[in-house]
C-alpha positions as CSV (number, residue, x, y, z in Angstrom):
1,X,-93.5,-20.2,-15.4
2,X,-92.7,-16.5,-17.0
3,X,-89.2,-18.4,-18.2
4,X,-91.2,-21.4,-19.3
5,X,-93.3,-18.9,-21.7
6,X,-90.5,-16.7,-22.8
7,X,-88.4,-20.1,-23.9
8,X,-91.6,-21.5,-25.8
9,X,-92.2,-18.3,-27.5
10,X,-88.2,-18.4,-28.9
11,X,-88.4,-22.0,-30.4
12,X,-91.9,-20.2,-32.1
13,X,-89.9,-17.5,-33.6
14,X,-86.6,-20.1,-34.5
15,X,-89.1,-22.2,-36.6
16,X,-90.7,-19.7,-38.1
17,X,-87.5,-18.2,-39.4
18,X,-86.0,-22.0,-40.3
19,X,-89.6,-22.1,-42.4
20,X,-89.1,-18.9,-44.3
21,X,-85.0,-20.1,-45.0
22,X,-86.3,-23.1,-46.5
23,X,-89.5,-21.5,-48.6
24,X,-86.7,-18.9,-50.0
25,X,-84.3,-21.8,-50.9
26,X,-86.4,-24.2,-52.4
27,X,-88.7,-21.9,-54.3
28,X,-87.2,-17.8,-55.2
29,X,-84.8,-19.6,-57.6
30,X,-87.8,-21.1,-59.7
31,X,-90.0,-17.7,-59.3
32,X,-87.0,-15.9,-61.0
33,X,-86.3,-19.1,-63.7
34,X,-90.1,-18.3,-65.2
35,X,-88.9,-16.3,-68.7
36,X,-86.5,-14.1,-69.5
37,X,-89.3,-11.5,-68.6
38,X,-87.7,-11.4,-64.8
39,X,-83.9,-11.1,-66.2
40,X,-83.8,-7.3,-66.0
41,X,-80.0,-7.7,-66.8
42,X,-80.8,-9.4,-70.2
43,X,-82.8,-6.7,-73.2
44,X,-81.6,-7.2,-76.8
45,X,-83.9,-5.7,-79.3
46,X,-84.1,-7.2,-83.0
47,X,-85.9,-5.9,-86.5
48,X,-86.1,-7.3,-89.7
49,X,-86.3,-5.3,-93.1
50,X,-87.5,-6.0,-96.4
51,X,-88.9,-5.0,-99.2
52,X,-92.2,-4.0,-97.2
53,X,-89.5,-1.8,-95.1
54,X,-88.8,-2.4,-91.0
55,X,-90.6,-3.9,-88.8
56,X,-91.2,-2.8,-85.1
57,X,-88.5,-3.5,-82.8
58,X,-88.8,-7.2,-81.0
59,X,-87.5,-8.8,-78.2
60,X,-87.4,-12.1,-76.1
61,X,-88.8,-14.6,-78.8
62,X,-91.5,-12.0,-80.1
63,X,-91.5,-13.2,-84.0
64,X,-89.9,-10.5,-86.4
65,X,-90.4,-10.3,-89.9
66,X,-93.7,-9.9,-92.3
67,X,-95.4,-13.3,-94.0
68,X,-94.4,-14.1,-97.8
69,X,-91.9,-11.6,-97.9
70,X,-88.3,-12.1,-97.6
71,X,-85.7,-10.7,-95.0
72,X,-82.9,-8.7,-97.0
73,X,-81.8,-7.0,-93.3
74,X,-81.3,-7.3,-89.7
75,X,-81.1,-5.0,-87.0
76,X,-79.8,-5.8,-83.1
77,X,-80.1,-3.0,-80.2
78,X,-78.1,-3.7,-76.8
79,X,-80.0,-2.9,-73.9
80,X,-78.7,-4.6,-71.4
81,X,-76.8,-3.4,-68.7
82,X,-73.8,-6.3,-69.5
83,X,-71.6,-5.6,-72.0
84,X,-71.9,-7.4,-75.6
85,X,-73.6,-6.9,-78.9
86,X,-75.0,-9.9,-81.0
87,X,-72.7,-10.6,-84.2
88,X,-74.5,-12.2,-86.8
89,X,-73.4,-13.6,-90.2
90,X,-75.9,-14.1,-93.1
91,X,-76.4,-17.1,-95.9
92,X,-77.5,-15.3,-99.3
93,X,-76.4,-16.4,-102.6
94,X,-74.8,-19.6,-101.7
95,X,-72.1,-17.8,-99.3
96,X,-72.1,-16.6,-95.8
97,X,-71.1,-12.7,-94.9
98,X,-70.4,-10.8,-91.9
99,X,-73.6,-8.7,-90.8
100,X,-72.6,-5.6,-88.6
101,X,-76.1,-3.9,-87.9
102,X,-75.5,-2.8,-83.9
103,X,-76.9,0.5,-83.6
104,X,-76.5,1.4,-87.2
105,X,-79.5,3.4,-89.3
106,X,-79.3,1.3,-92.2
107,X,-78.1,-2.3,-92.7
108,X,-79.3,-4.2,-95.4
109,X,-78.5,-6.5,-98.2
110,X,-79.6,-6.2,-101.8
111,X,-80.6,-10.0,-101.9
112,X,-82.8,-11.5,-99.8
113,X,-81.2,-13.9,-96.5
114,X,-81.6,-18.0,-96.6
115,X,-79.5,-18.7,-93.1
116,X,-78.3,-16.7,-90.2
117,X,-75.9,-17.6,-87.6
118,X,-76.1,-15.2,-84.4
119,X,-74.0,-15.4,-81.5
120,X,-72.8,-13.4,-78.4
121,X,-69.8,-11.3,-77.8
122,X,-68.4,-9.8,-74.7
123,X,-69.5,-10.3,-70.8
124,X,-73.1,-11.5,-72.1
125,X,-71.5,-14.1,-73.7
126,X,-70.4,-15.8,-70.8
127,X,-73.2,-16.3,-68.9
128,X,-75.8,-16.6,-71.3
129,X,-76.7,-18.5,-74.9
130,X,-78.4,-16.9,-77.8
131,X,-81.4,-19.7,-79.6
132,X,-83.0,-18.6,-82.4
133,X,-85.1,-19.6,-85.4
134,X,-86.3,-19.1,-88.6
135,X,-89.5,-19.1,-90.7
136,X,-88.8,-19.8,-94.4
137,X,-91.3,-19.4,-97.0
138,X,-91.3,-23.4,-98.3
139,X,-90.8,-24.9,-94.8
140,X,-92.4,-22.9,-92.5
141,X,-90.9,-22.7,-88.6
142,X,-87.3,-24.9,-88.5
143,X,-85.8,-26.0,-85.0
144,X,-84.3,-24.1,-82.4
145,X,-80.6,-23.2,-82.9
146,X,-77.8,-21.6,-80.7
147,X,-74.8,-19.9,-80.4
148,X,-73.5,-19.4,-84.1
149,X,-75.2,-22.7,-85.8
150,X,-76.6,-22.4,-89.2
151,X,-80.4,-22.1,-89.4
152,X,-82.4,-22.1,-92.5
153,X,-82.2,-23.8,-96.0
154,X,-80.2,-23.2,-99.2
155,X,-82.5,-21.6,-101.6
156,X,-85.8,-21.0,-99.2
157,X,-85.6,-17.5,-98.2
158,X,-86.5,-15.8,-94.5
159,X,-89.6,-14.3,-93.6
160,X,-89.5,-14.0,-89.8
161,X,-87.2,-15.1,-87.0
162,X,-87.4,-15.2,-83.6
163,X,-84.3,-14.5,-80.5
164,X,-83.9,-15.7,-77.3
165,X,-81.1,-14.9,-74.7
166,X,-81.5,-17.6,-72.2
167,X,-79.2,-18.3,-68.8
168,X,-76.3,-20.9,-69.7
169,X,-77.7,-24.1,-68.4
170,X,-81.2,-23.8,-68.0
171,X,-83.4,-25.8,-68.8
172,X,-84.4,-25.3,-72.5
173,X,-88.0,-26.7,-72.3
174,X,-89.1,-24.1,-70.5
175,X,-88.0,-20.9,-72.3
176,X,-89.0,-22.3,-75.8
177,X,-91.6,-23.2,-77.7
178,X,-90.9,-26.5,-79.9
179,X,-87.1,-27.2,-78.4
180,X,-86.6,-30.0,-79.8
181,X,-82.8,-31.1,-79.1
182,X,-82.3,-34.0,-81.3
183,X,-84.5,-33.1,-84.0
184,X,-83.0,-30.4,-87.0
185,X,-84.5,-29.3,-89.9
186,X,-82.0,-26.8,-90.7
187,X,-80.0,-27.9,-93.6
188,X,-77.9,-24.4,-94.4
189,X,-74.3,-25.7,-95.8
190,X,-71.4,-24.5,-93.6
């Protein structure tokens, strides 16, 4: 009888512990997947300057910029612990230009931005894609770009942006607002 007991009690404890397997399997992936606000691996901070001076510093999607008045500068901080910086390249006066702001005081242009193209260097780069957008002042928000793509409009200058660093093959839907993937309203000339 005591063996009977002892037996029963085991199979008790094996389901139980085949339970918590499968609750882990099935549903700590998708607890971690919610926003980039559980990747403590992933932190790049962002500003904007113009003529009203620099903004805060912003992060994961938080908009950047000032309404009605034009980007002329961009700023990136690393503060992840993977290796990589953000390299940028900006659209101003019909031609694109090399942007190296990482960790520098000032970095600015002396005419005001129309299209950015941001993308990822070193380890970050391999496991995760940067998305971004901008706000220009005659179209207002334009679609979700990634990894080095043109976003804005000839002629329509910048007033915010926003940056994401998102896991390679996720599932876009969920980390932004307005993905759109067949829809673009960017129209910046390579």
């Amino acid at each position: 009888m005591e063996k009977l007991k002892n037996k029963k009690l085991w199979i008790i404890i094996a389901c139980i512990i085949i339970i918590i397997i499968i609750f882990l399997v099935l549903f700590l992936p998708k607890l971690k997947m919610d926003g980039l606000e559980n990747d403590s691996k992933v932190k790049f901070y962002y500003k904007t300057h113009s003529k009203s001076g620099w903004t805060k510093w912003s992060y994961n999607g938080v908009t950047s910029g000032v309404d009605n008045t034009s980007i002329d500068g961009i700023q990136f901080k690393n503060r992840t612990r993977l290796s990589g910086e953000v390299y940028v390249r900006t659209h101003n006066k019909n031609k694109w230009q090399d942007l190296d702001c990482t960790n520098k005081e000032k970095c600015e242009y002396k005419s005001n931005v129309d299209g950015i193209k941001a993308s990822l260097t070193g380890i970050i780069d391999k496991n995760y894609d940067i998305y971004y957008r901008v706000h220009t002042k005659k179209q207002g928000w334009l679609t979700w770009v990634s990894n080095g793509e043109g976003a804005g409009i000839n002629n329509d200058e910048i007033d915010k942006f926003q940056i994401k660093i998102i896991p390679k093959n996720a599932f876009l839907y969920d980390y932004l607002k307005g993905y759109e993937k067949d829809k673009n309203t960017n129209m910046i000339e390579e």
